[in-house]
N, C-alpha and C positions, 0 to 999 in steps of 0.2 A: 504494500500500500504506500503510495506517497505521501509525501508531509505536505497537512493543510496548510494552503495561504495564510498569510496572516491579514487583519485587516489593513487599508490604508490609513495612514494616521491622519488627524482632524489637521486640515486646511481653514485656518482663520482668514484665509483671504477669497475674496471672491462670492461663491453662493452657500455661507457657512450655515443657512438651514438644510440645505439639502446635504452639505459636507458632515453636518451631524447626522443628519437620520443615516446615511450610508453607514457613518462609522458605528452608528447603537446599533444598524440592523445588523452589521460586520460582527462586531462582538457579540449579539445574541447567537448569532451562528455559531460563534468560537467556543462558547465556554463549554454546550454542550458536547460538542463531537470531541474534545481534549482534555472530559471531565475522567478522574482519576476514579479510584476503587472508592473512595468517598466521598461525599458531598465537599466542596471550597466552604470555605465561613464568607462572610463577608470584607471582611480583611484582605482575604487573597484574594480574592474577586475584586475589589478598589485598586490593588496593585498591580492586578493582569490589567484591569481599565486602564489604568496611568500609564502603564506600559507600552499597551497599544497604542495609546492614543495620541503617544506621540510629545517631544518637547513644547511646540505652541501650549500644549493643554497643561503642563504640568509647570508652565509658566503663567497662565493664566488663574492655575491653581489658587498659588500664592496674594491675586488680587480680588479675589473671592471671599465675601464674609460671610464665612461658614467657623465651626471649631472643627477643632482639632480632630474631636470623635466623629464628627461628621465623615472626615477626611479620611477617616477607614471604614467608612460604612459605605458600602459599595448604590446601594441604591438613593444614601441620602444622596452621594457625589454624582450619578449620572442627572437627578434633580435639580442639583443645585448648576450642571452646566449645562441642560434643558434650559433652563429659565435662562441664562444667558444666549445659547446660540439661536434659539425662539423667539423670535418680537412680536411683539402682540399685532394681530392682521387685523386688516380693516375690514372688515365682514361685510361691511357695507358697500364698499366697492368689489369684491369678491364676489358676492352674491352678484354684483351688476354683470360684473365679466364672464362668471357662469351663464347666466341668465339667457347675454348676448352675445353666446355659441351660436356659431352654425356653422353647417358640415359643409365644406368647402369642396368645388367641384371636380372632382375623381377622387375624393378619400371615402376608401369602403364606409361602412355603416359601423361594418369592427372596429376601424381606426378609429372613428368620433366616438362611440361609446366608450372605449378604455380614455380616450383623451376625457371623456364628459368625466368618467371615473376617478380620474387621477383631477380636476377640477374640484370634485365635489368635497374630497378631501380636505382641500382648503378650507373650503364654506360650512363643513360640519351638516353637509347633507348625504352622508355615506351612510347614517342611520335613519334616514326618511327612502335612501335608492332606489329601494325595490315596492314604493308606495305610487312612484311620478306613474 
């Protein structure tokens, strides 16, 4: 068997929402298929986090007001740099740009629905989807 990739580490520059979700969905993937005879505690899990995720993150660490115990608890720490690489969206305009879709001409029916998909996401209409 070969050795798993590792994740890419977090890119603070550029599209660092999308740069975080890749990296949390990266690491969701990692811990399981590399998990040992036991369960990780939380601690070793904060420091696989840190680890992958790269120098930016473990610099940024440090500017983050969080404690100390925070900073080995693996789920406070993907929270606390949630709320950082997250900005709070304008739903308002979201909704608008969702709204005024339309499927452009020769893109299959497939392409515009995963695209409508991957929109609704934004708008927090992925728990209404299957009602429109």
């Amino acid at each position: 068997m070969t050795e798993l990739p590792l994740p890419e580490p977090l890119r603070l520059g550029g599209n660092v929402p999308d740069n975080w979700l890749k990296l949390k969905h990266g690491i969701q993937l990692y811990y399981p298929t590399t998990e040992l005879q036991k369960p990780r505690t939380q601690a070793q899990k904060a420091s696989i986090f840190l680890h992958l995720a790269g120098q930016e993150v473990n610099d940024v660490l440090n500017t983050l007001k969080i404690s100390e115990e925070d900073k080995v608890d693996h789920d406070k720490l993907v929270e606390a740099f949630e709320a950082c690489c997250l900005p709070p969206t304008n739903r308002t305009y979201e909704r608008y740009m969702f709204r005024s879709r339309v499927q452009a001409d020769g893109k299959l029916l497939e392409q515009f629905y995963r695209d409508l998909l991957s929109v609704s996401k934004c708008v927090s209409f992925l728990k209404y989807i299957f009602e429109l």
